[in-house]
N, C-alpha and C positions, 0 to 999 in steps of 0.2 A: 504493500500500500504506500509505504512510502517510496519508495522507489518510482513509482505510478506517478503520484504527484508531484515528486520533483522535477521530473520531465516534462510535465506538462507547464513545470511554471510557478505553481504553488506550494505557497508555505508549508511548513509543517504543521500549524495553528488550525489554517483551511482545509487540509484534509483531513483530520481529527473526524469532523463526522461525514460521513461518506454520502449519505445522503442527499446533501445539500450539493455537491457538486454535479451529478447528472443532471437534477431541476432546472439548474442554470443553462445547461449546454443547448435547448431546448428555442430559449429565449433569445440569443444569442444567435441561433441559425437563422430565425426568423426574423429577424431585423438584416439578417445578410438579405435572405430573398427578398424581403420590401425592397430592396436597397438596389438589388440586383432588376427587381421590376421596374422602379420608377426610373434606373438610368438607362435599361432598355426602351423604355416609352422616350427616351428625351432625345437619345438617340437617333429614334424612327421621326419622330416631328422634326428633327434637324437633318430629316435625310442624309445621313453621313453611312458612306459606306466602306471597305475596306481600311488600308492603315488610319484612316482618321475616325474611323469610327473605333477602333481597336485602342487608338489613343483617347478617346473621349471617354470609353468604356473605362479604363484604367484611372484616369483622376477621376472619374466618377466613384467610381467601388473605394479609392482611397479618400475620397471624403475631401478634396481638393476642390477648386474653384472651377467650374465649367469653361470652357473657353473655345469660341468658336471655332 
């Protein structure tokens, strides 16, 4: 168990209860997908297609500033 969590990043405090860290992983994937939908919607309205759309896709998913 601990070996588990220190890979993944987490303290030894946070893995104490086991429980709490699957809950979370959950929550977490689903703000990627939102994240992943609305910068494919922004994408398709800016008709961008090949490397610039592949660039646009990229600071979008990293949470950067959009840029024509």
């Amino acid at each position: 168990a601990f070996m588990s969590s220190c890979l993944k990043g987490q303290s030894t405090a946070a893995a104490t209860p086991a429980a709490a860290a699957p809950a979370a992983m959950p929550a977490a994937h689903e703000t990627q997908q939102e994240k992943m939908k609305s910068c494919n919607a922004d994408a398709k309205t800016k008709a961008l297609k090949g490397t610039d759309r592949k660039a646009f896709m990229s600071s979008c998913l990293k949470g950067a500033p959009a840029t024509p």
